[in-house]
Legacy VTK file of the C-alpha trace (Angstrom):
# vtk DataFile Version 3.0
C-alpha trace
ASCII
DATASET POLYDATA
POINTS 148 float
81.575 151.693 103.891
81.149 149.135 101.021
79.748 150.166 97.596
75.619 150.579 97.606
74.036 148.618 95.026
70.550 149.755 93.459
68.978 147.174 90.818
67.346 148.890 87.849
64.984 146.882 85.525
64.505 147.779 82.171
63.582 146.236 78.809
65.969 145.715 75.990
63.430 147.551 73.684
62.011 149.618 74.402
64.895 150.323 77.587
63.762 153.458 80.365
64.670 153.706 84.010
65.547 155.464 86.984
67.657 155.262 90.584
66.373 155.512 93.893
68.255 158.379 96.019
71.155 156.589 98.113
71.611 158.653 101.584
74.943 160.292 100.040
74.135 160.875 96.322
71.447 161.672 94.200
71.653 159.495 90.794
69.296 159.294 87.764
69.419 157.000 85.170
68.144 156.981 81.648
68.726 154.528 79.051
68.217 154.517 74.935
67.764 150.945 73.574
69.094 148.690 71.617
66.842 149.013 68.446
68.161 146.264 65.671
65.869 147.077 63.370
65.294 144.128 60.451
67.974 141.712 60.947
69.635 139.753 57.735
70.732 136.488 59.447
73.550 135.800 57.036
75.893 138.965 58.152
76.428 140.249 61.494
73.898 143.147 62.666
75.087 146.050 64.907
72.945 148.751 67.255
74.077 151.192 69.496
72.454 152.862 72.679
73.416 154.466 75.631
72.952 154.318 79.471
73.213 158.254 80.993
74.089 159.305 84.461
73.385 162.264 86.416
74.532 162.867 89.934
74.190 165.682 91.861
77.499 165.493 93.557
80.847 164.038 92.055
80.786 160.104 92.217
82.644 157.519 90.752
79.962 154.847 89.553
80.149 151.315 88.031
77.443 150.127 85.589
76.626 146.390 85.462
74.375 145.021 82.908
72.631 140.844 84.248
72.660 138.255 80.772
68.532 138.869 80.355
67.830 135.455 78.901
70.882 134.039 77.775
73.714 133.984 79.212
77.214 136.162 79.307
78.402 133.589 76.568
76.078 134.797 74.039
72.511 136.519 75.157
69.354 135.764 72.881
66.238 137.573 72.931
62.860 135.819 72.965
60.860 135.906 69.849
57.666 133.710 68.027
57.062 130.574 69.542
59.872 130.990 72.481
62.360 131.172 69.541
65.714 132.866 69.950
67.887 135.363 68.296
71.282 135.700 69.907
72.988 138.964 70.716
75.655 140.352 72.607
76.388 143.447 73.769
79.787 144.920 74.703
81.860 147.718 75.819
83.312 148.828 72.901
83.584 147.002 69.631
87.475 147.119 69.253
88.150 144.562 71.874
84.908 142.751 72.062
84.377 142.858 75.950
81.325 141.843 76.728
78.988 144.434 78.765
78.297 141.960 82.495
78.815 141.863 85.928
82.161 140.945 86.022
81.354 137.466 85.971
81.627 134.795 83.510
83.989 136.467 81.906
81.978 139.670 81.370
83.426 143.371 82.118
81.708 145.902 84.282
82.054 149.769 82.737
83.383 152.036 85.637
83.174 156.275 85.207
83.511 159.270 87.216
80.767 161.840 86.828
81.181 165.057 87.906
79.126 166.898 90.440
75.865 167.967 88.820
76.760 166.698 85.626
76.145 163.461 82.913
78.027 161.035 81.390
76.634 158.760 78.738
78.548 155.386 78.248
77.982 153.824 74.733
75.630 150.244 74.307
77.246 147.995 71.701
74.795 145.489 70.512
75.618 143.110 67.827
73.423 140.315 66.197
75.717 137.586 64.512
74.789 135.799 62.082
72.654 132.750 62.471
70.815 129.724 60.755
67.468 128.778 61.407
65.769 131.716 63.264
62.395 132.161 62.604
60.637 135.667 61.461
59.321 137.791 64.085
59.343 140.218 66.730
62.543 139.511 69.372
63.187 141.453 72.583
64.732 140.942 75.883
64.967 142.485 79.172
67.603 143.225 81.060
68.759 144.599 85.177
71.028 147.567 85.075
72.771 147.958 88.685
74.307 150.854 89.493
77.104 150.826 91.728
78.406 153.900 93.639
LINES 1 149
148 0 1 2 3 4 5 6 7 8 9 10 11 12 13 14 15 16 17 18 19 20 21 22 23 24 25 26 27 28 29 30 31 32 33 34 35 36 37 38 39 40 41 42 43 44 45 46 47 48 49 50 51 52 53 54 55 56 57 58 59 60 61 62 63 64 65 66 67 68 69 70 71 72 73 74 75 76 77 78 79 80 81 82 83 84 85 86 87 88 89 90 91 92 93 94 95 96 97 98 99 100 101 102 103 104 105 106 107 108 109 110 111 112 113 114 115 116 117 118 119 120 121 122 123 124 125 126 127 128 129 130 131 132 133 134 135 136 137 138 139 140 141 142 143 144 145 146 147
């Protein structure tokens, strides 16, 4: 039986969803944002959250993160003006992979959860530095899917 896929929307900030019940598993999903905070544009900014899941039976899950509205290259988030800040978000910060679908050169996170129990999986968000990037308010939103 092939892997069922649920699409999860949620914003960037503030980030909150949940999973509909697949016929063999119960999964929730909660997620704590990316929260950057006042961003100096001549040094590199970094932000963690998380993405927690709870199944009610063991299950080995993949969690897939879409580009929002950049791309897997580098993803920006919309600010004054349509003006954009580039992000990216990845795995882990030791090898830089970037959090995706798989495609594009982007890395899917894969965990086993055990039956009636949580596992959170770590958001790395980083803000590089950048010229020209006007004050403001930036955000972005993004589809978490779920695979399992």
């Amino acid at each position: 039986m092939p892997p069922r896929h649920r699409r999860l929307r949620a914003a960037l900030v503030p980030l909150a969803l949940a999973a509909a019940t697949p016929a063999h598993a119960a999964c929730t999903v909660d997620v704590v944002p990316l929260h950057f905070g006042t961003v100096r544009l001549d040094s590199i900014t970094w932000s963690r959250g998380r993405v927690g899941v709870s199944c009610d039976v063991a299950a080995t899950v993949e969690v897939a993160l879409s580009p929002g509205a950049g791309s897997y290259a580098m993803r920006a988030m919309v600010g004054p003006r349509g003006a954009r800040l580039h992000y990216q978000i990845y795995t882990d910060q030791r090898t830089y992979r970037v959090w995706g679908d798989g495609s594009g050169g982007s890395a899917t996170v894969t965990a086993s959860v055990p039956a009636g129990g949580r596992i959170e999986l770590t958001l790395h968000g980083m803000v590089p530095a950048q010229v020209g990037v006007p004050e403001g308010s930036y955000s972005d939103s993004l589809t978490v899917t779920l695979i399992f």
